[in-house]
C-alpha positions as CSV (number, residue, x, y, z in Angstrom):
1,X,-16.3,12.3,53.1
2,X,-19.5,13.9,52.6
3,X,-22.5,11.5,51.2
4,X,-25.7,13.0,49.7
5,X,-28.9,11.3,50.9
6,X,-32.4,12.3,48.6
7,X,-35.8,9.4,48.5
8,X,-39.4,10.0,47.8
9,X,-42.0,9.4,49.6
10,X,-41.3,5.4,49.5
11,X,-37.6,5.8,50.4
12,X,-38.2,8.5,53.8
13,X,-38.3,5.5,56.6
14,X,-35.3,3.4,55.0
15,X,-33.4,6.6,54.5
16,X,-33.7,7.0,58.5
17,X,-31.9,3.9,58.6
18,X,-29.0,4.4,56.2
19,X,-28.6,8.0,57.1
20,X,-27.5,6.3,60.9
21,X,-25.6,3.2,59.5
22,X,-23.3,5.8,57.4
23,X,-22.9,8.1,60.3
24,X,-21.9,5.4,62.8
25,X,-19.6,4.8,59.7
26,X,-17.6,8.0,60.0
27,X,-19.2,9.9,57.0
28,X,-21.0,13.3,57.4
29,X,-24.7,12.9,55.6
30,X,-26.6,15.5,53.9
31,X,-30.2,15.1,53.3
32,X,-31.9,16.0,50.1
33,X,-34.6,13.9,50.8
34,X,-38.5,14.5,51.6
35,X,-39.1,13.6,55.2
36,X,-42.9,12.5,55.4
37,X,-44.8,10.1,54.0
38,X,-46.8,12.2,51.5
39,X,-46.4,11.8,47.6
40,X,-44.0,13.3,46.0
41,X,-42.3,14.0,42.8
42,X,-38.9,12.1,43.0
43,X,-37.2,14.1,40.1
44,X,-36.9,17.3,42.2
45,X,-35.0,15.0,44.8
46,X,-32.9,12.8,42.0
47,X,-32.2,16.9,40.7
48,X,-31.1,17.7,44.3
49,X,-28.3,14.9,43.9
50,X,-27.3,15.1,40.9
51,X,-26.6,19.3,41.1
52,X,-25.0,18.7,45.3
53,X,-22.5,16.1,43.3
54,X,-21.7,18.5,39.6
55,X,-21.0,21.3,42.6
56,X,-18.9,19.3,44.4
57,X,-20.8,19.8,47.9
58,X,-20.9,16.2,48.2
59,X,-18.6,13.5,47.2
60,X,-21.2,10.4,46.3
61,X,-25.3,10.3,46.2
62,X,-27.5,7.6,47.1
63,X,-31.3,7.5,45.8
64,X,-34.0,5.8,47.5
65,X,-37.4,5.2,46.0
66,X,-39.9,2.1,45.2
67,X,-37.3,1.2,42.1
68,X,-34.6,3.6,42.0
69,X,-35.0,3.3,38.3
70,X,-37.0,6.6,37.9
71,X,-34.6,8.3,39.7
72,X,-31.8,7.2,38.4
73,X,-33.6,8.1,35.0
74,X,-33.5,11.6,36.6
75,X,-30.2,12.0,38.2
76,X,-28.1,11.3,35.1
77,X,-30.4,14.4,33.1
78,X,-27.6,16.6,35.1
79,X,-24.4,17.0,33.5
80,X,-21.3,15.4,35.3
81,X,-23.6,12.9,37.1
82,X,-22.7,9.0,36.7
83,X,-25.7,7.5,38.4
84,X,-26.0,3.7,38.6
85,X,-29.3,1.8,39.5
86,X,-27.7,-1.0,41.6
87,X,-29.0,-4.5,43.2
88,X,-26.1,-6.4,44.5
89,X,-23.0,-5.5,45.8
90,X,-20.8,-7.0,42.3
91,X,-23.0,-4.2,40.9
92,X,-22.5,-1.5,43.7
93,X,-18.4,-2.5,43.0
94,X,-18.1,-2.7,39.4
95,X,-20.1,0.4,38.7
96,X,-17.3,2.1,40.6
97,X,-14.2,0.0,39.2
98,X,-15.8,0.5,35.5
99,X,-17.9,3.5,35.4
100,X,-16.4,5.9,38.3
101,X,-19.9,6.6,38.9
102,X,-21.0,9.1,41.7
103,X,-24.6,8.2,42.3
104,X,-26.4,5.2,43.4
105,X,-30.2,4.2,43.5
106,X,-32.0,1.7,45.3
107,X,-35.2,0.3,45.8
108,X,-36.4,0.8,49.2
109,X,-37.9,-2.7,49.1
110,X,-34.3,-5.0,49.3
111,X,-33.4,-5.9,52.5
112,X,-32.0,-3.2,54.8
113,X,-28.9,-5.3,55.5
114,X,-27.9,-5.8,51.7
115,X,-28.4,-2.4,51.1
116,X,-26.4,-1.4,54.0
117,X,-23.6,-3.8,52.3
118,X,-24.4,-2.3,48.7
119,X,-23.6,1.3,49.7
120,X,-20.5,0.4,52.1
121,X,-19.0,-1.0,48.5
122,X,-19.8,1.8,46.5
123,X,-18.4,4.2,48.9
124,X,-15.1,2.0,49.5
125,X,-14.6,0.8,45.8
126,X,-12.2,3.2,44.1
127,X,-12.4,3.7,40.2
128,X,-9.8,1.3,38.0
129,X,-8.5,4.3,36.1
130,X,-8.0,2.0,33.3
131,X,-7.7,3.7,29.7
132,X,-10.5,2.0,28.4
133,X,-12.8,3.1,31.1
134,X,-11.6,6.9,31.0
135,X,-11.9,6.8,27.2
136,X,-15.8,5.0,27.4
137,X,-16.0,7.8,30.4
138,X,-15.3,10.4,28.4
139,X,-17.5,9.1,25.2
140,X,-20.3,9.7,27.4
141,X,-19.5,12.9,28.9
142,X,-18.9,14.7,25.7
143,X,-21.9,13.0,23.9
144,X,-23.9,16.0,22.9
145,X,-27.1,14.7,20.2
């Protein structure tokens, strides 16, 4: 399984960390992500996400910045994106079971060892497939105003 990584210039050290915990979990990890401290613009990197996951190239994103609410914000501007600003792991799982969503952002302030817990349960959580999920799914992919 192939997981996209992108953070601004907050998110670059924890991004370090999660980048290790996921490959010492068995999945191959793709940076999108700036890798220096300097200021950034964290849409380009949300853009970078949201485009690898539409493509296909990778199979979930995870977004890393002071909130994760600005790129989140971001992320779901690209068509067939599903991304979820998430700060527990009942969020990280029912984000998944409800919304099949493909992204996830995080502040890079919670505690390395929640966040590591957060992502393990998005990844791991499959989608409910329930009918009332795929048709609210579907009310928001074909919204169009």
């Amino acid at each position: 399984m192939k997981i996209g990584i992108a953070n601004d210039h907050r998110g670059y050290e924890v991004k370090k960390q999660i980048s290790e915990f996921l490959k010492n979990s068995g999945y191959e990890v793709i940076n999108y992500g700036t890798d220096t401290p300097d200021s950034v613009d964290y849409p380009e990197y949300a853009f970078k996400i949201g485009k690898a996951v539409a493509n296909k190239e990778i199979d979930f994103g995870i977004l890393i910045c002071r909130t994760g609410i600005g790129m989140s914000i971001a992320c779901n501007k690209v068509k067939g994106v599903r991304c979820a600003k998430v700060d527990n792991v009942e969020e990280a799982a029912l984000t998944r079971l409800d919304n099949d969503s493909n992204v996830i952002a995080l502040s890079y302030i919670k505690d390395i060892t929640e966040m590591k817990e957060i992502i393990k349960t998005f990844i791991e959580m499959k989608f409910s497939g329930e009918a009332r999920h795929i048709r609210r799914i579907n009310l928001i992919n074909n919204y169009t105003e």
